[in-house]
DRENPA-3360 file (N, C-alpha, C; in nm, 2 decimals, always signed):
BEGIN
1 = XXXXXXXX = +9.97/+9.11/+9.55/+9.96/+9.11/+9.41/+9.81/+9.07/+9.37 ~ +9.75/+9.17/+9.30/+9.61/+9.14/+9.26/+9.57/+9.00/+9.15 ~ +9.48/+8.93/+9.14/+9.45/+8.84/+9.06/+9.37/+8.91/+8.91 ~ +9.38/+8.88/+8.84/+9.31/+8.88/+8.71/+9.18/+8.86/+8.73 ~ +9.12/+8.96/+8.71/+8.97/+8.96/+8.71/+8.88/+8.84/+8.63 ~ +8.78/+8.76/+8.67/+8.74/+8.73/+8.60/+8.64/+8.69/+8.47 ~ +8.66/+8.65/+8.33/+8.58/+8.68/+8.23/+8.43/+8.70/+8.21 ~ +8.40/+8.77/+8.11/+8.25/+8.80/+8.11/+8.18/+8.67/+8.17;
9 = XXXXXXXX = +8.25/+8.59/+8.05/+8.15/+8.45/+8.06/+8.16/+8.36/+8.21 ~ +8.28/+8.38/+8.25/+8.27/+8.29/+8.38/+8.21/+8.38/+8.49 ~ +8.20/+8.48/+8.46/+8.11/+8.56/+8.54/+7.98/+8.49/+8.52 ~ +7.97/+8.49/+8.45/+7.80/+8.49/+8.40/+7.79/+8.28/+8.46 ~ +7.84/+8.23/+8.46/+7.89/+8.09/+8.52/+7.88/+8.11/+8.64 ~ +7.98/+8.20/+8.70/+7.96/+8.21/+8.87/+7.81/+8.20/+8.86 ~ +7.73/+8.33/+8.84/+7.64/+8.35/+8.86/+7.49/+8.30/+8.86 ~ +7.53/+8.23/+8.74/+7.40/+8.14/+8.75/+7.46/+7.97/+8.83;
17 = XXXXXXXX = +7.57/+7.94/+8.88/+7.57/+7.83/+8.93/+7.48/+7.82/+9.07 ~ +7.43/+7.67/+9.12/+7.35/+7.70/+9.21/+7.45/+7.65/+9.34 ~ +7.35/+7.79/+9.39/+7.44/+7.75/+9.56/+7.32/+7.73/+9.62 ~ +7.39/+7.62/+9.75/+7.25/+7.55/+9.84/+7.40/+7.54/+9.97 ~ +7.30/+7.46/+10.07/+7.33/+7.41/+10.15/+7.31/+7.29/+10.19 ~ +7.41/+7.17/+10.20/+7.38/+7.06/+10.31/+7.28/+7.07/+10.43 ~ +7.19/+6.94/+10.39/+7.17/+6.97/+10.55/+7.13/+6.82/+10.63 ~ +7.20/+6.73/+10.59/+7.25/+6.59/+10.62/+7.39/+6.56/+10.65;
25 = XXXXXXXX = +7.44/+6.50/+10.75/+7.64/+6.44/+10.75/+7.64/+6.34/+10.60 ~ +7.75/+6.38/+10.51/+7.76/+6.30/+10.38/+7.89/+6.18/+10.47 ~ +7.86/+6.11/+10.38/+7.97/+5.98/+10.43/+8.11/+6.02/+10.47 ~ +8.13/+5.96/+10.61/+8.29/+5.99/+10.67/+8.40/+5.99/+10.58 ~ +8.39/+5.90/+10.45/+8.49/+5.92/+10.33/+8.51/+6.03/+10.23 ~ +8.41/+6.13/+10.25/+8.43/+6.27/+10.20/+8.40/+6.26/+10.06 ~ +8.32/+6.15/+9.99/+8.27/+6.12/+9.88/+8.09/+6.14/+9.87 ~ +8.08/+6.18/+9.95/+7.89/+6.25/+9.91/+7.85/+6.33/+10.01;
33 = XXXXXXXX = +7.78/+6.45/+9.95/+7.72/+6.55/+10.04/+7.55/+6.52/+9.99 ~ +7.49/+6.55/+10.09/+7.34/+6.51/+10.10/+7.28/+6.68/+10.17 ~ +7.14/+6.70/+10.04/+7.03/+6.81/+10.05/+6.98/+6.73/+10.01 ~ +6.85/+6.78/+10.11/+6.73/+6.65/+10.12/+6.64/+6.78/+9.97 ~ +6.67/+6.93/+10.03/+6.54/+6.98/+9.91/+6.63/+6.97/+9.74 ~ +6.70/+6.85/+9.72/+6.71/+6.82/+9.62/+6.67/+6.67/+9.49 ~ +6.54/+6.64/+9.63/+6.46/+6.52/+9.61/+6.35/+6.51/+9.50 ~ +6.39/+6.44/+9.44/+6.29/+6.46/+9.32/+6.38/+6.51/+9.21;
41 = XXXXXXXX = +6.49/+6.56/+9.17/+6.52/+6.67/+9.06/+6.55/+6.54/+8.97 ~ +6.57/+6.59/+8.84/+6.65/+6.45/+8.75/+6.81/+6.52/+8.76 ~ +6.88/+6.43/+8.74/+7.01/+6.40/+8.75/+7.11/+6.51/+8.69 ~ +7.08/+6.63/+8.66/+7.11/+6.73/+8.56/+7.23/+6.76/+8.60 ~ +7.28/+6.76/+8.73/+7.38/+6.81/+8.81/+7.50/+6.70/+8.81 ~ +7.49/+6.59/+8.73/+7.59/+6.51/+8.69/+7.71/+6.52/+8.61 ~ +7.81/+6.55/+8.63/+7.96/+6.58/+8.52/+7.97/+6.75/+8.59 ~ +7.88/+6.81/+8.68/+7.94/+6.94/+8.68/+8.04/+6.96/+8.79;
49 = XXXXXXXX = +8.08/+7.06/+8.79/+8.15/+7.07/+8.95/+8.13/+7.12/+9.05 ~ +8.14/+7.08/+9.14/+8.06/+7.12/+9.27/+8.22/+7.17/+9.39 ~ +8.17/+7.32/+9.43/+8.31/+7.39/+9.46/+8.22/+7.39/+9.67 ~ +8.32/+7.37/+9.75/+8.25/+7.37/+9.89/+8.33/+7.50/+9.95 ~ +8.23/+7.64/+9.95/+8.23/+7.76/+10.00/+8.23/+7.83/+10.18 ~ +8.24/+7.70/+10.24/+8.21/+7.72/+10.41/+8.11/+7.74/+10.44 ~ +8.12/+7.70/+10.56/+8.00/+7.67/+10.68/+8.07/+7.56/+10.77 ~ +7.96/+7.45/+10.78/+8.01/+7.36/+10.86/+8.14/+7.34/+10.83;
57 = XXXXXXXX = +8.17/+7.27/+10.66/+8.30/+7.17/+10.64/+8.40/+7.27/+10.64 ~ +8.42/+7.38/+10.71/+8.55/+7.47/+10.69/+8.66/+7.41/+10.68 ~ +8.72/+7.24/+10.64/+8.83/+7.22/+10.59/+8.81/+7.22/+10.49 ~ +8.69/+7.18/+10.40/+8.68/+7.18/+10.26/+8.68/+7.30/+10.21 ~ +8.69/+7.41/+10.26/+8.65/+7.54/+10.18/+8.72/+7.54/+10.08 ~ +8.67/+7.59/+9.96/+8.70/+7.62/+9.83/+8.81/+7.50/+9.76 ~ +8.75/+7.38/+9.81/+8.81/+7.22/+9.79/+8.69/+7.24/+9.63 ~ +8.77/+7.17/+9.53/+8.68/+7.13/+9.45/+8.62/+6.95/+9.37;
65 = XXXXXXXX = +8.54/+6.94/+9.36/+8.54/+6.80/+9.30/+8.40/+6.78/+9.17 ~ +8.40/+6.63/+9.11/+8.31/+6.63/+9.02/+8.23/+6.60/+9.09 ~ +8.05/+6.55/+9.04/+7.95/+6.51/+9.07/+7.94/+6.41/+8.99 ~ +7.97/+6.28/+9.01/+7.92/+6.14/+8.94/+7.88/+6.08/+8.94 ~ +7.76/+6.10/+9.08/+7.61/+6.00/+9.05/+7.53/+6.11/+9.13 ~ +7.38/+6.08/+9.14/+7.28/+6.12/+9.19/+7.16/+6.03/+9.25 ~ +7.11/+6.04/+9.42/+6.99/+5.99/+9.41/+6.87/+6.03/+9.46 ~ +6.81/+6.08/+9.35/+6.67/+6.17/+9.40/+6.57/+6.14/+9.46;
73 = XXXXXXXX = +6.62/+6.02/+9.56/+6.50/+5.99/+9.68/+6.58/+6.05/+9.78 ~ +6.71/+6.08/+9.81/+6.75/+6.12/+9.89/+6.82/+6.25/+9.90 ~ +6.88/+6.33/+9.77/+6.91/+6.40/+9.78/+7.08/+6.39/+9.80 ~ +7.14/+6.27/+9.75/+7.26/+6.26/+9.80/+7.34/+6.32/+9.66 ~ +7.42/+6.35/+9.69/+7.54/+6.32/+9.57/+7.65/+6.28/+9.59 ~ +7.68/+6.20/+9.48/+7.84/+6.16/+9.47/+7.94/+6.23/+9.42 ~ +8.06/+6.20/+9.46/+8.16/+6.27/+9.38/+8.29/+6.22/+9.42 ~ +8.38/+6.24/+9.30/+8.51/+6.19/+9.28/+8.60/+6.27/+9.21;
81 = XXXXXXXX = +8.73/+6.31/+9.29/+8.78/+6.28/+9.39/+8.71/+6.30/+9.51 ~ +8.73/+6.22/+9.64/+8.71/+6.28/+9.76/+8.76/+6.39/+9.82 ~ +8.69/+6.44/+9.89/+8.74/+6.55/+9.94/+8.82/+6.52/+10.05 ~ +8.99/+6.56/+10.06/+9.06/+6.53/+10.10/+9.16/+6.67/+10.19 ~ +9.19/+6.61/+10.33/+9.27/+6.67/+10.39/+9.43/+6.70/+10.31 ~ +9.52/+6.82/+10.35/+9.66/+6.79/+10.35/+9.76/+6.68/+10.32 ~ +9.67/+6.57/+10.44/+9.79/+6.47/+10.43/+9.70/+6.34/+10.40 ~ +9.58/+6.37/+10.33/+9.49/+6.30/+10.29/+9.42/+6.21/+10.32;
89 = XXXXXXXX = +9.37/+6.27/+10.45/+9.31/+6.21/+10.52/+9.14/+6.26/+10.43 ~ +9.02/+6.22/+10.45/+8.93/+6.24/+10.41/+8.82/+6.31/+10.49 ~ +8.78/+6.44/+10.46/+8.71/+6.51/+10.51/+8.55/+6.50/+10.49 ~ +8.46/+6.46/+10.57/+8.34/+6.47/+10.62/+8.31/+6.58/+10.53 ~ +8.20/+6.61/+10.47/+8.09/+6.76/+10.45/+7.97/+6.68/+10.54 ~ +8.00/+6.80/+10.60/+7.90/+6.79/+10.74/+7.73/+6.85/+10.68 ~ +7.65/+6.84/+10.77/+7.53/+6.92/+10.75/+7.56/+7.04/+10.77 ~ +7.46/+7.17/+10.71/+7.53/+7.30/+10.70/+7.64/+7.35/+10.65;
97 = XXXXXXXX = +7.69/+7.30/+10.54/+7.79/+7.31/+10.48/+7.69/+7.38/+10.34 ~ +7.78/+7.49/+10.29/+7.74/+7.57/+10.16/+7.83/+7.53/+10.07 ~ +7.77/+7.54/+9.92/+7.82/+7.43/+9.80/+7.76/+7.48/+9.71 ~ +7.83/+7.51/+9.61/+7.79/+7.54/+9.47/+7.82/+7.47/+9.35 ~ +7.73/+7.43/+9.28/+7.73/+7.33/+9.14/+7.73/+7.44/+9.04 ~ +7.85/+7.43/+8.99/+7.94/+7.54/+8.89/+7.92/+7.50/+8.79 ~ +7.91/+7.58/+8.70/+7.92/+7.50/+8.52/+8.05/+7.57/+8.48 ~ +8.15/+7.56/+8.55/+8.29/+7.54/+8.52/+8.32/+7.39/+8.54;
105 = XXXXXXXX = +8.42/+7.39/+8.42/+8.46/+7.25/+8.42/+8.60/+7.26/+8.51 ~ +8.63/+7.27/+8.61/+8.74/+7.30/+8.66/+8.82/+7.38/+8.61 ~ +8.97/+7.34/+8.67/+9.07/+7.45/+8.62/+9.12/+7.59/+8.69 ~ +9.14/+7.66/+8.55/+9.22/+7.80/+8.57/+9.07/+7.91/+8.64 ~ +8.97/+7.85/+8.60/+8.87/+7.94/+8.65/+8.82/+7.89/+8.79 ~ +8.81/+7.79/+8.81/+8.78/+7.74/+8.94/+8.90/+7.79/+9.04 ~ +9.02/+7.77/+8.99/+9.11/+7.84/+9.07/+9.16/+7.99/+9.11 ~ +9.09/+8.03/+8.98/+9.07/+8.21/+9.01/+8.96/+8.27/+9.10;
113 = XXXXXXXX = +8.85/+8.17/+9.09/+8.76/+8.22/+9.21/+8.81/+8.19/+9.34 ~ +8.90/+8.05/+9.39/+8.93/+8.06/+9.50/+9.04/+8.18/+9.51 ~ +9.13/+8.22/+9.42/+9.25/+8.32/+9.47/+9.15/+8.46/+9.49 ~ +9.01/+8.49/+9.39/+8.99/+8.65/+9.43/+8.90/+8.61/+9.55 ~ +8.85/+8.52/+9.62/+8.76/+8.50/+9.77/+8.85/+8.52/+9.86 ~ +8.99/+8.45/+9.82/+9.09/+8.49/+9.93/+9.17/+8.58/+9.94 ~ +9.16/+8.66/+9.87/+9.22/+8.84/+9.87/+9.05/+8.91/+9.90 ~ +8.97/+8.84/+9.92/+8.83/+8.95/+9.99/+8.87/+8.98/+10.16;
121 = XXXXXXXX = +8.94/+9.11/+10.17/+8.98/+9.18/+10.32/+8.91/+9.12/+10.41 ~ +8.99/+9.02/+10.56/+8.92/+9.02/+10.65/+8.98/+9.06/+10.80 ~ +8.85/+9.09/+10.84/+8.87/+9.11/+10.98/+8.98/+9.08/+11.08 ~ +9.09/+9.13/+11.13/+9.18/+9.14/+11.22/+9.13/+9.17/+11.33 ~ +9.06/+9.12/+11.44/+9.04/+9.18/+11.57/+9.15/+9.22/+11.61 ~ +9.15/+9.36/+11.68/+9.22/+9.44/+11.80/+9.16/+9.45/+11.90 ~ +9.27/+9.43/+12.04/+9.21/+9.48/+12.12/+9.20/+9.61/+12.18 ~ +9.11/+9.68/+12.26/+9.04/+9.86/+12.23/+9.15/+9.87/+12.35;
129 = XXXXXXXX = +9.17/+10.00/+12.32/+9.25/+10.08/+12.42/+9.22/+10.08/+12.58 ~ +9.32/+10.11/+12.63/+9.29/+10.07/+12.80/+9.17/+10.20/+12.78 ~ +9.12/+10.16/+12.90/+8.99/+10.31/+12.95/+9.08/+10.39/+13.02 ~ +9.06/+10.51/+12.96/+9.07/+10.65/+12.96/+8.92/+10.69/+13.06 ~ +9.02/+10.71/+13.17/+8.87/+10.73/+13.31/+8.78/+10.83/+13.26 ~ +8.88/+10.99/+13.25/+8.84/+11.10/+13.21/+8.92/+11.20/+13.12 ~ +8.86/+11.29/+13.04/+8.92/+11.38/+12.95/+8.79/+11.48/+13.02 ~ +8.84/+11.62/+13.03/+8.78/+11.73/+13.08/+8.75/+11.83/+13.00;
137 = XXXXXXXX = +8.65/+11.85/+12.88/+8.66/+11.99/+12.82/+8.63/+12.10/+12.87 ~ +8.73/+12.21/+12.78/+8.66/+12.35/+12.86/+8.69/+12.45/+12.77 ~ +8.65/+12.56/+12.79/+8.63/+12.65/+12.69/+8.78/+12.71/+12.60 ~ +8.92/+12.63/+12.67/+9.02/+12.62/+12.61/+9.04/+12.56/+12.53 ~ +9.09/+12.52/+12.43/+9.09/+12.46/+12.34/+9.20/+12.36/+12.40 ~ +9.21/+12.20/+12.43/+9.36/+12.15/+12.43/+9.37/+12.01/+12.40 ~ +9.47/+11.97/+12.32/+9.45/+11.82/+12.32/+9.43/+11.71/+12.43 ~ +9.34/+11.62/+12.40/+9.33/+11.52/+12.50/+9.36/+11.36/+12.51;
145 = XXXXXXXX = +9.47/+11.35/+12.55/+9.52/+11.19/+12.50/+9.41/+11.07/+12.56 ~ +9.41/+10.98/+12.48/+9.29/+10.87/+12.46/+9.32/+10.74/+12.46 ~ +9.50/+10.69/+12.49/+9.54/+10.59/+12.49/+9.64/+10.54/+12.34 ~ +9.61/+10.40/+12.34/+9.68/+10.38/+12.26/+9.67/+10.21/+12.21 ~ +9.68/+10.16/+12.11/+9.66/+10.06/+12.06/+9.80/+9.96/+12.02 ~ +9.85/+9.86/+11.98/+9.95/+9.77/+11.95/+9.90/+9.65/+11.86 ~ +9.95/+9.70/+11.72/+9.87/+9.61/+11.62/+9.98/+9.52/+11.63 ~ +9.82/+9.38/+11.63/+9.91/+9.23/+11.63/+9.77/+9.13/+11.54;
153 = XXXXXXXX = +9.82/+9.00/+11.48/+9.78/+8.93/+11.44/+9.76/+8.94/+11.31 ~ +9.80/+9.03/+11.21/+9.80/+9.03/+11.10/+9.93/+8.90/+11.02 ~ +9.82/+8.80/+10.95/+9.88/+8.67/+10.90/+10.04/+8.74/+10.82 ~ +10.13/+8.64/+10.80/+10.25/+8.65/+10.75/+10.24/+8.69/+10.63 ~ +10.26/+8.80/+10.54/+10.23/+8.79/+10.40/+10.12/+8.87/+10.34 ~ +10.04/+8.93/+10.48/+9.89/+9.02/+10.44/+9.96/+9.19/+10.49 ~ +9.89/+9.26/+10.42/+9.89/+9.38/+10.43/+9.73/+9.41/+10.46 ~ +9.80/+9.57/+10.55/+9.59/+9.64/+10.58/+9.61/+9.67/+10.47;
161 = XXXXXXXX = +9.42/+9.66/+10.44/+9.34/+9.69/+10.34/+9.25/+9.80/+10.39 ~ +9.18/+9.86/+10.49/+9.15/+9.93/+10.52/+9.13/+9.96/+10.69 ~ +9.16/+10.07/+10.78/+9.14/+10.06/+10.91/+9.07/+10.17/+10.96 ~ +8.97/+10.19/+11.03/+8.87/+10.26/+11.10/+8.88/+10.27/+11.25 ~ +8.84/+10.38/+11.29/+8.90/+10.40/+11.45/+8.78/+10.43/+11.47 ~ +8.72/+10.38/+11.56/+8.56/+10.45/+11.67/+8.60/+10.44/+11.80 ~ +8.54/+10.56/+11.90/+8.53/+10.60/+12.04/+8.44/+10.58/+12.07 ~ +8.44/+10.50/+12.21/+8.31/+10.44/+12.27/+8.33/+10.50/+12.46;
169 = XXXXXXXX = +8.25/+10.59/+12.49/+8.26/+10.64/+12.59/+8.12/+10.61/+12.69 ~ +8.11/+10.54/+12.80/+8.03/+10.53/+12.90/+7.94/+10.67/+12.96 ~ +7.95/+10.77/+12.94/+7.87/+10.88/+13.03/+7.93/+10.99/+13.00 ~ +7.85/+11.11/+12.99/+7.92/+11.23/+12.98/+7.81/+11.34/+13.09 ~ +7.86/+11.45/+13.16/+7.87/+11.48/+13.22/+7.90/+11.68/+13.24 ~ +7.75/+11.72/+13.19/+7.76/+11.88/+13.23/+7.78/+11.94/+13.34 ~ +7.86/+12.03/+13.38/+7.89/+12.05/+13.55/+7.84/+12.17/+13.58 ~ +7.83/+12.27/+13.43/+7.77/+12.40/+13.42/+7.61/+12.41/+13.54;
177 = XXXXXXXX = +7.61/+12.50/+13.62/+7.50/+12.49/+13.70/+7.39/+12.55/+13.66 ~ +7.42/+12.59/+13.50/+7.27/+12.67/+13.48/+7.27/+12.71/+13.33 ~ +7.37/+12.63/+13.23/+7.41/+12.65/+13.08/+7.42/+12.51/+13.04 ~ +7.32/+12.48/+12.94/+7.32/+12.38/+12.85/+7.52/+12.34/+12.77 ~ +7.56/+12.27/+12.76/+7.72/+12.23/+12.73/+7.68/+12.14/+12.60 ~ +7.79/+12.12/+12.53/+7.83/+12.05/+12.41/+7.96/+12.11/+12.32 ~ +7.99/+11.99/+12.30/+8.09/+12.00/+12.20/+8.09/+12.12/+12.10 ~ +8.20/+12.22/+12.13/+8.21/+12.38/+12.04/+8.31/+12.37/+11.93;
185 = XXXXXXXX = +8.27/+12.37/+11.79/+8.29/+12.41/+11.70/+8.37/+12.27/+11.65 ~ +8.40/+12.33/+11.50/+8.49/+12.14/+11.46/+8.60/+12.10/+11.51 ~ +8.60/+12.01/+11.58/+8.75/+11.92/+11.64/+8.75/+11.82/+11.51 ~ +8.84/+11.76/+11.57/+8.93/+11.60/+11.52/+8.93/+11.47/+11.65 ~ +8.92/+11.38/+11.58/+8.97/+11.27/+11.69/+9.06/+11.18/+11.60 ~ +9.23/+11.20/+11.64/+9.30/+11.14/+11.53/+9.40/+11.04/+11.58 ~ +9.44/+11.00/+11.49/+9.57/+10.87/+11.50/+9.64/+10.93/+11.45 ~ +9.80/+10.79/+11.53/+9.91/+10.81/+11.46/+9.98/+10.68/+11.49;
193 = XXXXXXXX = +10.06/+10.66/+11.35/+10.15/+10.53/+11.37/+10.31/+10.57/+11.46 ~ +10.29/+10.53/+11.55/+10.45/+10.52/+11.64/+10.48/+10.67/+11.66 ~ +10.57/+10.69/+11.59/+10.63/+10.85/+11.60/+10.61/+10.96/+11.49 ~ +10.51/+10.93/+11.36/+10.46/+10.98/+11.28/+10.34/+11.08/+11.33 ~ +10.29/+11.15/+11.21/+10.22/+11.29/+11.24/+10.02/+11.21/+11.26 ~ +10.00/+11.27/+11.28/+9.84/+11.25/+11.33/+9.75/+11.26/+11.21 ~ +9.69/+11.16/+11.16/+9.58/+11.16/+11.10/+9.46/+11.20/+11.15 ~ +9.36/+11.22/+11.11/+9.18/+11.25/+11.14/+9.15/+11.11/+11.07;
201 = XXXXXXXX = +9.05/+11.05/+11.22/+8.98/+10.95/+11.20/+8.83/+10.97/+11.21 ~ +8.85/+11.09/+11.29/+8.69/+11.09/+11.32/+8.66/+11.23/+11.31 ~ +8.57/+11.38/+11.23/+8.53/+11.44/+11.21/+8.46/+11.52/+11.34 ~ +8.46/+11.58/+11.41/+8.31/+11.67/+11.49/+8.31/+11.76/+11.40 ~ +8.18/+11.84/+11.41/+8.16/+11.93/+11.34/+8.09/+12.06/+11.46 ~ +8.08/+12.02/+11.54/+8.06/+12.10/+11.68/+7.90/+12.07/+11.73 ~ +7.87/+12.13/+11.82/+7.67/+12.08/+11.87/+7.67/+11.95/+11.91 ~ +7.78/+11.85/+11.88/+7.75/+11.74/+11.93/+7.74/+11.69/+12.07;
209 = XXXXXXXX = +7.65/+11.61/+12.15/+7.59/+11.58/+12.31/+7.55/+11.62/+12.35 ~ +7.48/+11.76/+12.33/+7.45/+11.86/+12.41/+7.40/+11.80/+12.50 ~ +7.38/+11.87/+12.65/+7.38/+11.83/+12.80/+7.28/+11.95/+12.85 ~ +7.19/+11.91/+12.91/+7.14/+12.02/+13.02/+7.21/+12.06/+13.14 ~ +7.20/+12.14/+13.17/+7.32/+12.21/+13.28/+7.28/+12.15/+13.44 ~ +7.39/+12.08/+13.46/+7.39/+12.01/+13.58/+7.33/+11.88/+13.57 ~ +7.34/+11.82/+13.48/+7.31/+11.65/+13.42/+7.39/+11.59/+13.41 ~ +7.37/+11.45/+13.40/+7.45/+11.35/+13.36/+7.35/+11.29/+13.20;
217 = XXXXXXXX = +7.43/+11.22/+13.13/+7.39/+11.21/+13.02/+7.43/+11.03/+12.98 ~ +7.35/+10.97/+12.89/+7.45/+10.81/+12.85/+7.55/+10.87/+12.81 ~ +7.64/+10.75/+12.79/+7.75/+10.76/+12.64/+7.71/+10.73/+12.55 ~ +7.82/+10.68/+12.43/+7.78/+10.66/+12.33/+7.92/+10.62/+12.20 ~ +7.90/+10.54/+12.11/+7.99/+10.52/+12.00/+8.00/+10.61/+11.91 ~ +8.12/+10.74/+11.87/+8.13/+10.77/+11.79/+8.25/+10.69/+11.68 ~ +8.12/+10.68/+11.57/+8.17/+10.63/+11.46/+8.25/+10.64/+11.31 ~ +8.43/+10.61/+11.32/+8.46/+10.67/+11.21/+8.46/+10.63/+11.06;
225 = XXXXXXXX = +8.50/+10.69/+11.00/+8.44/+10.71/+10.86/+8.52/+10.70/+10.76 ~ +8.60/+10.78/+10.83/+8.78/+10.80/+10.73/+8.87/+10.64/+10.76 ~ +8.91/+10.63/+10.63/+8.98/+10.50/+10.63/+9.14/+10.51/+10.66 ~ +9.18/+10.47/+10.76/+9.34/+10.52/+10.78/+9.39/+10.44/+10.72 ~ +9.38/+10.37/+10.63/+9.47/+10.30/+10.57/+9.63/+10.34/+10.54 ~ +9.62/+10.48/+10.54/+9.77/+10.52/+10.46/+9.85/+10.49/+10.60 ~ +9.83/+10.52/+10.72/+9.88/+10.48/+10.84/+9.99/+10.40/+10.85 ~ +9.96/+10.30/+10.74/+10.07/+10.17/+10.71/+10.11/+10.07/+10.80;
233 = XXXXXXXX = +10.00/+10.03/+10.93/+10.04/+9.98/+11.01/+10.07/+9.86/+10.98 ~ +10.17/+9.77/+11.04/+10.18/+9.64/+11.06/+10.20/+9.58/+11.25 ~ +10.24/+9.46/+11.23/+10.21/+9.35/+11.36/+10.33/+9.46/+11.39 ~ +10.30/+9.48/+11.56/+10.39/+9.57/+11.68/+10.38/+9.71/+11.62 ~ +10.31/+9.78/+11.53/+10.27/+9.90/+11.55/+10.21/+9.97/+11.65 ~ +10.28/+10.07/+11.73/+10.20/+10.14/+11.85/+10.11/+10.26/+11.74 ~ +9.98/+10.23/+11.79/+9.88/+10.35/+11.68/+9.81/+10.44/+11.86 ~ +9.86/+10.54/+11.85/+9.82/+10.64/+11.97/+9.72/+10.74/+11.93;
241 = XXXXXXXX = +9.64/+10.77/+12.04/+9.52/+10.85/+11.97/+9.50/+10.99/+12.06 ~ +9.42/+11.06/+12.02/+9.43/+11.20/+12.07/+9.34/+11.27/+12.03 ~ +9.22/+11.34/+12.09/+9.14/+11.40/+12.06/+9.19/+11.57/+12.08 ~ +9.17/+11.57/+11.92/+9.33/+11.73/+11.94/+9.18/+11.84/+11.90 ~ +9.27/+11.94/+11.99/+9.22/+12.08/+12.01/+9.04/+12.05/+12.07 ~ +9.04/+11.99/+12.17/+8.92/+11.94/+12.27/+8.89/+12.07/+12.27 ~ +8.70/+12.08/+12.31/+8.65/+12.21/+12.29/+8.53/+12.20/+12.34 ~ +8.48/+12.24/+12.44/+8.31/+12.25/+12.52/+8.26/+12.40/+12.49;
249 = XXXXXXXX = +8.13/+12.40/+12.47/+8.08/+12.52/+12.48/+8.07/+12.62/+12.63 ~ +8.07/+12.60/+12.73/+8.09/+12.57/+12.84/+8.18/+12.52/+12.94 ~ +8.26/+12.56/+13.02/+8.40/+12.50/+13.12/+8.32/+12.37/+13.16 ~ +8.42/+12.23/+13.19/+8.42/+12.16/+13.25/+8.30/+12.04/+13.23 ~ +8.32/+11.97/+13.06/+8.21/+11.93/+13.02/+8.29/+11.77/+13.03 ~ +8.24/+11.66/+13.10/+8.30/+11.59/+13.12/+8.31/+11.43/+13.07 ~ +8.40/+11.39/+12.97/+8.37/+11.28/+12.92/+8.39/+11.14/+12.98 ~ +8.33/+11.06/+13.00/+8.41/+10.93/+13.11/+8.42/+10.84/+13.08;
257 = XXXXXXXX = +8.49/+10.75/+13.11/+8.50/+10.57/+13.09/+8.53/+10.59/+12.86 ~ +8.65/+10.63/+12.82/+8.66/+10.65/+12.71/+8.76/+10.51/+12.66 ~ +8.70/+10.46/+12.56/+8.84/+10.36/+12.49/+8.83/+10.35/+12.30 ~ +8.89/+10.34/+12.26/+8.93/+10.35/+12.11/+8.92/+10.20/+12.07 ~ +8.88/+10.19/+11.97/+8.86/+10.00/+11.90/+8.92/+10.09/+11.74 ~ +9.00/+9.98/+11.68/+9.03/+10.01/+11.57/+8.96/+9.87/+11.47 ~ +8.90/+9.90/+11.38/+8.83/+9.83/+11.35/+8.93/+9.77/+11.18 ~ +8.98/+9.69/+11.14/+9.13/+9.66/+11.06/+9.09/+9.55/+10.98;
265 = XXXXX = +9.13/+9.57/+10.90/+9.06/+9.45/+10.72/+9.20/+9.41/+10.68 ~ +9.25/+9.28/+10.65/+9.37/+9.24/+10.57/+9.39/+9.19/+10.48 ~ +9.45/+9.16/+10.37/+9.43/+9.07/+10.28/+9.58/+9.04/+10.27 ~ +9.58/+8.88/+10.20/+9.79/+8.91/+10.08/+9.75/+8.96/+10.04 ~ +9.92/+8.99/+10.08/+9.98/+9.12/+9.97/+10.00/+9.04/+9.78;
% end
């Protein structure tokens, strides 16, 4: 479920509030964070709210509290409530901790910025497909299977938001004894979820690697572009890949050491 965007004006609040960083341990009781390049300022930052965005204190993230003292020989500030664990225990803001002094007075707006930071899509690592030793092009056109993937670790409650497939192959390999090789005419390198039809993840347009005849060549990452989102994968999806209607300009152009990474964004739903 999407959040309610937020208003002109608290836009314009986000925006100019100041974000810094700690860079002192504030007291074990989770009641002051200390920046020393805040030495000197007068007290201006008193009654506002100060929202803690990650870094070091990754318990406090998007923890909010007031500011109700200041001391500008040190750079410290105070604030009440403490910033508190779960079961309320009191959390440290460590040095290197990022912190913004909001001119929101709390509330429905301080709470809508944490709900739209936490629908911002993140990263799901997968792990890349077994290696695919070899796939053999030749002047036949034929699909070439490329392994296969098993999506896991998507949190309880999140849906993909967007997923991207790139091919990363160690060495390619012209066998021709006396004709330059490369990739002939437009292929596909596509997915598919479990027993569903094949998407295009990745584009050739043909010319691509060309090889001098009787070479070896690096590898290299091809990178996709097309978002498979529609795919619909979830946790225990088998996503299989297939480089369909494989095509060399020349018999026996040889790709090696091949594996697939699916690159996967999540958010709640």
């Amino acid at each position: 479920m999407e959040s309610t965007p937020l208003s002109r004006s608290d836009l314009q609040n986000l925006l100019n509030s100041r974000w810094a960083m700690t860079d002192i341990d504030g007291l074990a009781n989770g009641t002051t964070l200390i920046d020393d390049h805040l030495i000197g300022e007068n007290p201006w930052m008193v009654g506002k709210t100060i929202l803690i965005m990650g870094g070091a204190s990754s318990g406090a993230q998007f923890m909010e509290s007031v500011i109700t003292a200041f001391d500008d020989a040190t750079g410290e500030l105070t604030v009440s409530p403490a910033f508190l664990d779960g079961a309320g225990n009191p959390i440290q803001i460590l040095a290197l901790t990022i912190y913004a002094i909001t001119n929101f007075s709390g509330g429905s707006s301080i709470a809508l910025i944490k709900t739209q930071i936490n629908n911002l899509p993140t990263r799901i690592t997968q792990p890349a497909s077994a290696y695919t030793a070899q796939i053999v092009l030749t002047t036949g056109a034929a699909n070439k299977a490329l392994g296969s993937i098993t999506i896991a670790g998507i949190p309880t409650g999140w849906t993909v938001a967007h997923l991207f497939m790139h091919v990363k192959f160690g060495g390619r390999e012209n066998t021709h004894a006396t004709l330059v090789n490369s990739i002939s005419g437009a292929q596909n390198i596509q997915a598919k979820k479990d027993a569903g039809a094949f998407s295009t993840g990745i584009a050739l347009a043909g010319g691509e690697y060309s090889t001098p005849a009787a070479s070896l060549a690096s590898g290299d990452v091809i990178m996709g572009t097309t978002d498979l989102v529609t795919l619909a994968v979830v946790n225990g999806s088998v996503v299989t890949f297939q480089w369909t209607s494989a095509l060399s300009a020349q018999n026996n152009f040889n790709i090696n050491d091949i594996q697939v990474v699916l690159e996967l964004y999540a958010k709640p739903s």
